[in-house]
Backbone as numpy.savetxt, mean C-alpha at the origin, in Angstrom:
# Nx Ny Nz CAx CAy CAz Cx Cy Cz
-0.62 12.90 -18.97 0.45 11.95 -19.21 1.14 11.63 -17.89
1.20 10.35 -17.56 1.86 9.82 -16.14 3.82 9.64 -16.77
3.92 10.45 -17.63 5.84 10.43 -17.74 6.55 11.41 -16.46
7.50 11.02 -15.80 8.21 11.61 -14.80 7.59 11.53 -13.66
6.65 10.94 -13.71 6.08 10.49 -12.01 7.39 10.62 -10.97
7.35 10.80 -9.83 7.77 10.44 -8.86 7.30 9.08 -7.97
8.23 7.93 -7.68 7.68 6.54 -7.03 8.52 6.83 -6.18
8.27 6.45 -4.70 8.70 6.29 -3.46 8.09 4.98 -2.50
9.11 4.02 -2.36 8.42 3.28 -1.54 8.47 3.38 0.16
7.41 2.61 1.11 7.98 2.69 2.19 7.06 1.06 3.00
7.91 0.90 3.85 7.17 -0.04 4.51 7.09 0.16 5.80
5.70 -0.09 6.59 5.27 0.37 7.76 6.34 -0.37 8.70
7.17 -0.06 9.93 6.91 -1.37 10.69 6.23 -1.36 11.38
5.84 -2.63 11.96 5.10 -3.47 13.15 4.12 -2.61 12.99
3.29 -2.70 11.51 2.10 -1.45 11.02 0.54 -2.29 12.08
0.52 -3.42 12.10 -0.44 -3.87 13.13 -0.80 -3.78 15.00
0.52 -3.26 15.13 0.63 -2.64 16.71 0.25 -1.15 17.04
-0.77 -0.49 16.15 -0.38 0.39 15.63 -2.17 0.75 16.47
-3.08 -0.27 15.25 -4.01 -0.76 15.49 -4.59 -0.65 16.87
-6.07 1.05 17.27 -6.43 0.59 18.48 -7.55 0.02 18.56
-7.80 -0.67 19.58 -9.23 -1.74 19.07 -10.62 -1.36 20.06
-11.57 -1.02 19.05 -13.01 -1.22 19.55 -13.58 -1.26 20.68
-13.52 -2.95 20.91 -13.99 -3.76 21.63 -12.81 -4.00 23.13
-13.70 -4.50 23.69 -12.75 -5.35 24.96 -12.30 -6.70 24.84
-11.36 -6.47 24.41 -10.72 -7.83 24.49 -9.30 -8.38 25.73
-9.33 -9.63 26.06 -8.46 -9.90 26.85 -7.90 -11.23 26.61
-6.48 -10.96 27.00 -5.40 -12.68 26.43 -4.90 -13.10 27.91
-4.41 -14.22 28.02 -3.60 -14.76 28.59 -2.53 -14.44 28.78
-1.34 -13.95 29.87 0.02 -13.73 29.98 0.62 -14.54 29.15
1.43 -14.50 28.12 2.14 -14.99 27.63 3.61 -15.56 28.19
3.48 -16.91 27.23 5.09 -17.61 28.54 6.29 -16.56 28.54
6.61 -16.57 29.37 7.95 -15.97 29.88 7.77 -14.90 30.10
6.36 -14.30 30.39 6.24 -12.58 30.76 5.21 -12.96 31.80
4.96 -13.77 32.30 4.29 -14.01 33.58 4.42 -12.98 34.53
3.59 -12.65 35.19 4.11 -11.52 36.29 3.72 -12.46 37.79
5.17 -13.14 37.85 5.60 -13.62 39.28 4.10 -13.26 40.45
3.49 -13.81 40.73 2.30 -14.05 41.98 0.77 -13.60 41.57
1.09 -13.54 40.00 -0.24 -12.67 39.63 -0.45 -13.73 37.97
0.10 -15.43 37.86 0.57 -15.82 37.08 -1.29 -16.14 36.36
-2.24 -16.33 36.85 -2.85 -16.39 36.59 -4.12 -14.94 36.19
-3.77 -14.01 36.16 -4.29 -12.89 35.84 -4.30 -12.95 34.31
-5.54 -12.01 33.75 -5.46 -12.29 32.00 -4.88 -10.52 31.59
-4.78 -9.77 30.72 -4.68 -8.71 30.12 -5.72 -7.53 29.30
-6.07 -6.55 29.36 -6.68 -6.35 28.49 -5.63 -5.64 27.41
-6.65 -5.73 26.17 -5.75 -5.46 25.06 -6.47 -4.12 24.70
-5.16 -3.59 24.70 -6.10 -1.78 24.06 -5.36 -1.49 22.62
-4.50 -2.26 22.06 -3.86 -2.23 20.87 -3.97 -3.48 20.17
-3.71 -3.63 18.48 -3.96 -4.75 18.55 -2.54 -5.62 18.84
-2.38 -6.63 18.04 -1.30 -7.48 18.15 -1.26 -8.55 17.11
0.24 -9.05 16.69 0.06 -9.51 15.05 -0.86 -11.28 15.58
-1.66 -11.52 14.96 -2.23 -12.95 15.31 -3.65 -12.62 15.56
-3.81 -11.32 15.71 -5.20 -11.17 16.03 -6.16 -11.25 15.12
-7.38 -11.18 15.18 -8.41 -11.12 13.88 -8.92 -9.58 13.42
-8.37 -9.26 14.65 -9.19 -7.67 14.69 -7.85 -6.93 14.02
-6.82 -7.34 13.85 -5.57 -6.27 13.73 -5.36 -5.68 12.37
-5.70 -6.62 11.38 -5.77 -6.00 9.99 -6.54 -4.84 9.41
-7.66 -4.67 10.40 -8.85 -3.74 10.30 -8.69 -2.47 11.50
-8.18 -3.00 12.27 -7.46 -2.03 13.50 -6.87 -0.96 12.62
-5.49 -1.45 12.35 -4.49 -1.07 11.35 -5.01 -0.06 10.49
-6.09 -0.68 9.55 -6.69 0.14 8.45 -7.54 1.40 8.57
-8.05 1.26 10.01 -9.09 2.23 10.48 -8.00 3.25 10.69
-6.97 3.29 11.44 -5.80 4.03 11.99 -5.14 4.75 10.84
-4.75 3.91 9.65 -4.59 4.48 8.43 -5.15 5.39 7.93
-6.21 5.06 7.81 -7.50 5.97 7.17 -7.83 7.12 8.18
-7.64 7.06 8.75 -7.83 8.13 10.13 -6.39 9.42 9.56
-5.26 8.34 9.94 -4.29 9.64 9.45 -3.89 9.84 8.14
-3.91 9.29 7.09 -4.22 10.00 5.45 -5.43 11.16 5.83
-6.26 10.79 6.21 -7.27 11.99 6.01 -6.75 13.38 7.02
-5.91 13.22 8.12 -5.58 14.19 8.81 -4.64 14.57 7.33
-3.47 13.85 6.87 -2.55 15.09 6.09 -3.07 15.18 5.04
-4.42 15.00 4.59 -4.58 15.84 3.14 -5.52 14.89 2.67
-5.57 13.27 2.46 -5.75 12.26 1.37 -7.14 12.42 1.80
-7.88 12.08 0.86 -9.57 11.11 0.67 -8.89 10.01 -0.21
-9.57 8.66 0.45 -10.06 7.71 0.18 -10.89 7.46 -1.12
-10.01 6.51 -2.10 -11.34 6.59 -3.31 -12.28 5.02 -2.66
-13.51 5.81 -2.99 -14.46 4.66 -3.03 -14.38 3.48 -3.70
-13.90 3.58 -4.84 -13.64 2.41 -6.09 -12.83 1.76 -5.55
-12.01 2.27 -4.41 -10.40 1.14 -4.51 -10.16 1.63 -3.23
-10.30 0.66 -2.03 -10.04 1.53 -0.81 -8.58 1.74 -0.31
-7.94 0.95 -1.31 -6.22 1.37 -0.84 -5.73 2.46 -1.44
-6.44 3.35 -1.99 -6.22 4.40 -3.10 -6.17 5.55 -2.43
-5.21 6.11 -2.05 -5.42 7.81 -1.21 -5.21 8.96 -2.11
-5.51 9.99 -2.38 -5.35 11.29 -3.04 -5.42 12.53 -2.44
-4.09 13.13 -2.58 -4.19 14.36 -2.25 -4.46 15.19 -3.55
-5.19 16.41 -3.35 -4.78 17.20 -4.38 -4.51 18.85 -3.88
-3.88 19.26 -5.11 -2.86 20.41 -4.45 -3.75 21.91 -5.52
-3.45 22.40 -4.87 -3.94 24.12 -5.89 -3.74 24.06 -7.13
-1.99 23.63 -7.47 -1.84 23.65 -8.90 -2.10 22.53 -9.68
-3.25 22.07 -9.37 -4.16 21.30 -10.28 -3.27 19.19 -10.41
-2.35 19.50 -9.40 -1.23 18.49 -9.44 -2.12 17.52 -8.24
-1.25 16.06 -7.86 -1.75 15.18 -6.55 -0.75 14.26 -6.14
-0.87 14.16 -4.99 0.06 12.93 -4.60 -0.94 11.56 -4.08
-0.43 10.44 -4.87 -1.12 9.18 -4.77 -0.49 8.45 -3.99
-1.37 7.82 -2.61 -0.79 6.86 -1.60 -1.62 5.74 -2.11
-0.94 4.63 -3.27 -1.31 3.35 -2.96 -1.07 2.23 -1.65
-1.70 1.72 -0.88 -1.35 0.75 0.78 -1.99 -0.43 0.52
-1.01 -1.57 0.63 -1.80 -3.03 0.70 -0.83 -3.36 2.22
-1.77 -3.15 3.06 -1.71 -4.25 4.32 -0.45 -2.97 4.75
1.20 -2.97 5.01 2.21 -2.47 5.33 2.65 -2.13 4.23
2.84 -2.39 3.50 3.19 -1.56 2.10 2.74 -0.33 1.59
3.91 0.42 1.43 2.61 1.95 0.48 3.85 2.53 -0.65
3.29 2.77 -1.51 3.82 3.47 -2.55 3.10 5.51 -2.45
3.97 6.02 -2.78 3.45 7.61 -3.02 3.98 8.07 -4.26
3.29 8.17 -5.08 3.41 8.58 -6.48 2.48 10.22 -6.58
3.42 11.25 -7.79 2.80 12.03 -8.37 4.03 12.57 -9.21
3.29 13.54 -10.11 4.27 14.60 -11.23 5.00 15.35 -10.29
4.87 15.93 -8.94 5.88 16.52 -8.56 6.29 16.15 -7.59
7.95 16.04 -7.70 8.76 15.16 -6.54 8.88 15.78 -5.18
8.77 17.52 -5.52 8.56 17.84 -3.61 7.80 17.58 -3.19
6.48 17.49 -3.50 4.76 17.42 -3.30 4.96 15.48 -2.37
5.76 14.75 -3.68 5.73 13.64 -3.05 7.04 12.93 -1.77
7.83 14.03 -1.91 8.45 14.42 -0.68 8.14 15.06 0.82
7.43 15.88 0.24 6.86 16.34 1.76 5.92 15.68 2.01
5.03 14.56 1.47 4.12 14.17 1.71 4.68 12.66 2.62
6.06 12.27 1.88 6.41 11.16 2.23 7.15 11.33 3.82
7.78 12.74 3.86 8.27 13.42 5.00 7.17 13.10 6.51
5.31 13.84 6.06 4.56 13.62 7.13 4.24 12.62 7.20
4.31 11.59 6.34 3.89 10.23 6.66 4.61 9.35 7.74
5.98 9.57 7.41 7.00 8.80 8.36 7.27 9.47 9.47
6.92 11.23 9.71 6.84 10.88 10.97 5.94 10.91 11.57
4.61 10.48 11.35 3.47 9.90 11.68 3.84 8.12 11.88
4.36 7.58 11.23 4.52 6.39 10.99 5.98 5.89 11.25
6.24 4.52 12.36 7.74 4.31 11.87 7.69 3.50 10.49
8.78 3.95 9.48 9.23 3.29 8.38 10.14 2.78 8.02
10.59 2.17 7.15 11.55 1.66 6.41 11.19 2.27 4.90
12.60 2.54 4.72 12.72 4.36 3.42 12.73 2.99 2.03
11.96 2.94 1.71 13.03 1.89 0.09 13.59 3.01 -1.25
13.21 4.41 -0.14 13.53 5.18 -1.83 13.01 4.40 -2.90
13.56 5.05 -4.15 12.69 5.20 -5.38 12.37 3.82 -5.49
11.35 3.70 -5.89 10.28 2.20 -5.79 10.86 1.06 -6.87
11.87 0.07 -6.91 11.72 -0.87 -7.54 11.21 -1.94 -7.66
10.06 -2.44 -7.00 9.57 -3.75 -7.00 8.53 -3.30 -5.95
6.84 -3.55 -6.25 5.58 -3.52 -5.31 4.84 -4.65 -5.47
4.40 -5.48 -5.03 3.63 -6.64 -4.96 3.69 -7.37 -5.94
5.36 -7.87 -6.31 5.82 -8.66 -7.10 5.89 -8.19 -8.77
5.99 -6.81 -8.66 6.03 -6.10 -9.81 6.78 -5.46 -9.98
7.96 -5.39 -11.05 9.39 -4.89 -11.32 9.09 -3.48 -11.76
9.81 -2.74 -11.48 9.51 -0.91 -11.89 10.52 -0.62 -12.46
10.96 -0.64 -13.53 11.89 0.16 -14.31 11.87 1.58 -14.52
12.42 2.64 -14.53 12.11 3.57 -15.43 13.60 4.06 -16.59
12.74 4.33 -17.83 13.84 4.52 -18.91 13.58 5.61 -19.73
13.55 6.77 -19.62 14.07 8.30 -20.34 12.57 8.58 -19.95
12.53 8.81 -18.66 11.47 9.35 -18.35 9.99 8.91 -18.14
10.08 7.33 -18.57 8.75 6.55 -18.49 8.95 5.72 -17.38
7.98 5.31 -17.13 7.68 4.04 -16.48 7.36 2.76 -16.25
8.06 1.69 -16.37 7.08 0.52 -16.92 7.37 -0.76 -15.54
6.24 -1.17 -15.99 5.87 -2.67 -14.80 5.73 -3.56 -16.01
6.11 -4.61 -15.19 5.97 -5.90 -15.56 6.41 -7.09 -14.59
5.89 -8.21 -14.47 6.24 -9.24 -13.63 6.97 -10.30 -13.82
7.93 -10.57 -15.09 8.75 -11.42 -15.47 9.38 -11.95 -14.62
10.33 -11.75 -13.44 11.19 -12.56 -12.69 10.34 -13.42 -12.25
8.94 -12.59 -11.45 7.34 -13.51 -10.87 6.86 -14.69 -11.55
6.99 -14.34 -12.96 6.33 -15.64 -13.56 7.28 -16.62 -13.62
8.60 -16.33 -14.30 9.24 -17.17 -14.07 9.82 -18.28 -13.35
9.90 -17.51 -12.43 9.89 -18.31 -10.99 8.57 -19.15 -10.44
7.43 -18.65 -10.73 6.41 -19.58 -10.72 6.52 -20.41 -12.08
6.68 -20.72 -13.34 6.43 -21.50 -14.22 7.81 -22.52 -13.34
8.93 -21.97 -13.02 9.99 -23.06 -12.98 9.37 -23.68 -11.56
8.49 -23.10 -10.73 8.01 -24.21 -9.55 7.31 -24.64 -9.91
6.41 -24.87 -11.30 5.31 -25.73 -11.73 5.84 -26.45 -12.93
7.03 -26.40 -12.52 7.71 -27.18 -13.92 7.27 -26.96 -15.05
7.13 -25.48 -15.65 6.24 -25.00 -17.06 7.47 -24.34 -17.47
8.67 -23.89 -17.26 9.46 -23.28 -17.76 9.76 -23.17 -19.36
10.01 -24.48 -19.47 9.72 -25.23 -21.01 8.58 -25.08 -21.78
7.55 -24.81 -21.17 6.43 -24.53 -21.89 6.32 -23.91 -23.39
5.31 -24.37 -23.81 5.12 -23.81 -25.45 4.26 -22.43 -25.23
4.29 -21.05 -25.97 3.59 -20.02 -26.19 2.31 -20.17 -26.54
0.99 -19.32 -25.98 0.17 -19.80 -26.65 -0.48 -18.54 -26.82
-1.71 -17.88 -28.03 -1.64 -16.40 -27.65 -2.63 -16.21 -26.57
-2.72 -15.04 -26.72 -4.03 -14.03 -25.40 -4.82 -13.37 -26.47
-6.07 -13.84 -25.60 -7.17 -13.61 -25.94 -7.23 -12.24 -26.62
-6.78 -10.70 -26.05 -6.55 -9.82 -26.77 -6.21 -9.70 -28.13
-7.03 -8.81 -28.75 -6.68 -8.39 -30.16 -5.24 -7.81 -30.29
-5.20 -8.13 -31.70 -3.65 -7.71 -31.96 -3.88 -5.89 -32.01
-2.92 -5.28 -31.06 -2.50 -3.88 -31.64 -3.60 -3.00 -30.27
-3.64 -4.00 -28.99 -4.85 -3.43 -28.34 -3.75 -2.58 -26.79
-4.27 -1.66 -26.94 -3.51 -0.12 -25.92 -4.21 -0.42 -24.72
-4.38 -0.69 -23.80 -4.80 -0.08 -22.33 -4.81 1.40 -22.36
-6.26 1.68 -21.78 -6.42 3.26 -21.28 -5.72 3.87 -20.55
-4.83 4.90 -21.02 -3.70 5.66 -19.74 -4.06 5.24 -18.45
-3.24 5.49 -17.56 -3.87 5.81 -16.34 -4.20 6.48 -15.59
-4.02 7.90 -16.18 -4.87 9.27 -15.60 -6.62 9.27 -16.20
-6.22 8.73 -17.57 -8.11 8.40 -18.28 -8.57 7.20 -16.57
-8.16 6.65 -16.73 -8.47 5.70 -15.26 -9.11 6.21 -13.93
-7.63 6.74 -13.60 -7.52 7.71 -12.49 -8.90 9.03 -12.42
-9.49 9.54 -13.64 -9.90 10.48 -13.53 -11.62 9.88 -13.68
-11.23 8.78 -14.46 -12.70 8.09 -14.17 -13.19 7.26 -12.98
-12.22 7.07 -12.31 -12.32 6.44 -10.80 -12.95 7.88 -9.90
-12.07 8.93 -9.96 -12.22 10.14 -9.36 -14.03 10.53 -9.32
-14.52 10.35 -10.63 -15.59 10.93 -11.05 -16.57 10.01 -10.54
-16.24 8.65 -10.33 -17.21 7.45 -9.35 -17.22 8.13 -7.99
-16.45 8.34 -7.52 -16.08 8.91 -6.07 -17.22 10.16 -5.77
-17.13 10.79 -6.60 -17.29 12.43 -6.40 -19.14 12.62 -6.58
-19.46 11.22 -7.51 -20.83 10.85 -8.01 -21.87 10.50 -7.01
-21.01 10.08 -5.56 -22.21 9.34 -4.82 -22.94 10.40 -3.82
């Protein structure tokens, strides 16, 4: 049962400078950092930088590099998916899209100290307990958890002028449950562990 989770958000900064790169690459001095008698000299780049092509993947390699130093594997099924797991049969989950990361699990020190080595591995911005991840509202109410995207749609139907719109149903059968998300979680796990 995912009741009493712990959610913590955080956001990387300047998570693409972060990024070291491969290859040899070299830019142009940029205006106003010219170096006076040397104006025509180029740079090499040993980090990336936001605009680059290489920086999103820079970034990610660097990521994946340090989740796996404090604990996490990578699920195969979902590569933004990190997992630790702990002795007492418990885990802490690092979901990451791009600078964004959420750390979820059943126990709040586990996802405290975890959130502790992350940031100072990482500079962050703290959002504490997680209300809103990639346009998805997080409530929690006597111990549950629920998402939903209502302000999101809304705000998109009123920029497509659908606000007014008539109801129409979904394809789903009446009375139809989604699979927990530890049944999920544990069948994702078992893809992973399979190859």
């Amino acid at each position: 049962m995912l009741e009493k989770w712990k959610i913590e958000g955080l956001d990387v900064k300047s998570a693409f400078l972060y990024g070291t790169l491969d290859e040899e690459l070299y830019m142009e001095q940029p205006q106003g950092f010219k170096v006076p008698g040397n104006e025509h000299k180029v740079l090499r780049l040993k980090k990336a930088i936001y605009g680059l092509k290489q920086a999103t993947r820079a970034w990610w390699h660097e990521l994946d590099r340090s989740l796996k130093a404090l604990g996490f594997s990578r699920l195969y099924a979902d590569a933004g998916i990190f997992v630790a797991k702990h002795a007492d049969r418990t885990m802490v989950i690092i979901l990451a899209y791009v600078d964004d990361i959420i750390l979820t699990g059943p126990n709040a020190a586990q996802v405290a100290s975890k959130k502790k080595l992350f940031m100072d591995k990482w500079e962050c911005h703290d959002l504490g307990e997680c209300r809103e991840f990639l346009r998805m509202r997080i409530e929690y109410q006597g111990g549950k958890t629920y998402l939903d995207q209502v302000p999101y749609l809304e705000k998109i139907l009123k920029c497509f002028g659908m606000a007014d719109a008539k109801a129409a149903q979904t394809p789903l059968p009446t009375g139809y449950k989604p699979e927990p998300l530890m049944e999920l979680l544990r069948w994702l796990s078992s893809l992973s562990t399979n190859r």
